[in-house]
N, C-alpha and C positions, 0 to 999 in steps of 0.2 A: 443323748446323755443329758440327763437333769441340771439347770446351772447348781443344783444343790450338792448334785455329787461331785460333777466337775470342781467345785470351790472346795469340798473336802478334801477329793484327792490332792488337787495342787497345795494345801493345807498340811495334809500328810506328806507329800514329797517335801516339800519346806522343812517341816518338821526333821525328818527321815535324814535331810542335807545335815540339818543344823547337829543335829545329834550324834551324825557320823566325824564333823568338823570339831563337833567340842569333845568329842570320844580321844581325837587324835593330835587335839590342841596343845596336851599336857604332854606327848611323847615327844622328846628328844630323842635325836641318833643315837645309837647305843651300841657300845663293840661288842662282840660276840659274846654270848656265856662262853669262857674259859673251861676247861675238863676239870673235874678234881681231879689232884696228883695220885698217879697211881702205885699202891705201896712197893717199896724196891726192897730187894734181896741184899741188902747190907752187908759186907764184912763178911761174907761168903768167899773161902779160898780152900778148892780144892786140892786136897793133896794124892802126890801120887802114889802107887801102891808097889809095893818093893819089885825091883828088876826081873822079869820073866814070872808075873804073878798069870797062874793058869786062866783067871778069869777073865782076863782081858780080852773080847770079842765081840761078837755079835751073836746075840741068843736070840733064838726063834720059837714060840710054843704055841701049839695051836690047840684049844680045849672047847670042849662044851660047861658053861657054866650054870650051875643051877639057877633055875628062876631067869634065864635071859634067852632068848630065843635067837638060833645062830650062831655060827664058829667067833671064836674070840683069837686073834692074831696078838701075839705080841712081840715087840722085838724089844730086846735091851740090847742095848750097843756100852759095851765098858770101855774106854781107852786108858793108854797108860800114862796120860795124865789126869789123869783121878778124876774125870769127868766124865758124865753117862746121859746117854739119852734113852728114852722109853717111849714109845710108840705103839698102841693099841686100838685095831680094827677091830669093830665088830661087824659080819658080813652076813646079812637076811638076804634069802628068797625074793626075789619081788619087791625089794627097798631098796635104798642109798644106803648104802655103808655110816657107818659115825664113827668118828675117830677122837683120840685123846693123843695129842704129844708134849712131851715135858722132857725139860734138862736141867740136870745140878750136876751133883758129885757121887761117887759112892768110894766106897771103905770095905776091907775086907777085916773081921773082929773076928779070930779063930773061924768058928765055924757057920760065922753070921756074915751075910751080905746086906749093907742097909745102902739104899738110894733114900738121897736127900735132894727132893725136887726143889729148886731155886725161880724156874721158868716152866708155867701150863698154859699149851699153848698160845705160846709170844707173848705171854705177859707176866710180872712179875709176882711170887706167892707170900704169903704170909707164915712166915719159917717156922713160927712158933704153932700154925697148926698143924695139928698131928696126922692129917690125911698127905700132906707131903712126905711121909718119913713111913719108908717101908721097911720093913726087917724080915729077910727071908732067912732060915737056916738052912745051910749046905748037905743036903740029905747022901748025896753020889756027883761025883765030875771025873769025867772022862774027858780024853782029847778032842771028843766029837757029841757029848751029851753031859747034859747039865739036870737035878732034878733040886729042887727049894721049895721048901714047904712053909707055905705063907698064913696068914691067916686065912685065906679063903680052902684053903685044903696045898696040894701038892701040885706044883707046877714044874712040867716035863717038858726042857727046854735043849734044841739041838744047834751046833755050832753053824752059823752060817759064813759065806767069804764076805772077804771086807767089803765094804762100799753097798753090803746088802741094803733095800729100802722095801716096805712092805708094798705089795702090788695096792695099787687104788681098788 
């Protein structure tokens, strides 16, 4: 080796030090970035739906939906304190399944069922948009089948027993 490159390199590692030392000269310890707050479901109080309201259960519907590849699961769970949970599998061929679950409140309004989502999945929603807030109308309810027509078309939903969870 050249003393001329040998003096550059050690030149360049000098350098290389000095500039990694003054790069980190100015940083002081610093606590962790903080999360921003996540927006919360405010003043949200579910009410319950009158004594022996037939909706109260677990609905189950399994459909094919246009434009999506694979059975769609859905479960609503209505309890009779005016709280509801929704749960929606989609299950392909040859993939991992994807899921959505959310919980708020629902209301029965004559012949209208509307879920007001509060929580998707575990986390808190923005009440004010409208993708939280479904309104199905009550087309037919039987003891053991449910049929609501949503905006995506007509959803044919059958009574499940309590404690029902959708298979993974």
């Amino acid at each position: 080796m050249s003393k001329r490159f040998a003096r550059a390199l050690r030149g360049l590692g000098v350098a290389a030090v000095a500039a990694t030392v003054a790069g980190c000269g100015g940083l002081a310890p610093q606590e962790p970035a903080k999360p921003a707050p996540r927006p919360q479901a405010k003043g949200v109080q579910c009410v319950a739906p009158a004594q022996g309201e037939a909706l109260i259960g677990n609905w189950l519907a399994v459909q094919k939906q246009k434009g999506v590849a694979g059975d769609m699961y859905m479960l609503i769970t209505l309890k009779a304190d005016g709280t509801m949970t929704y749960a929606e599998q989609i299950k392909r061929r040859g993939k991992p399944g994807q899921s959505l679950n959310e919980s708020g409140c629902w209301t029965r309004q004559g012949d209208q069922l509307v879920l007001q989502t509060t929580e998707s999945n575990g986390g808190p929603v923005e009440l004010d948009d409208p993708i939280y807030r479904n309104q199905y109308r009550i087309v037919s309810q039987a003891a053991q089948a449910l049929v609501l027509q949503g905006s995506a078309g007509p959803l044919r939903a059958r009574r499940m027993a309590d404690g029902y969870r959708l298979p993974f």
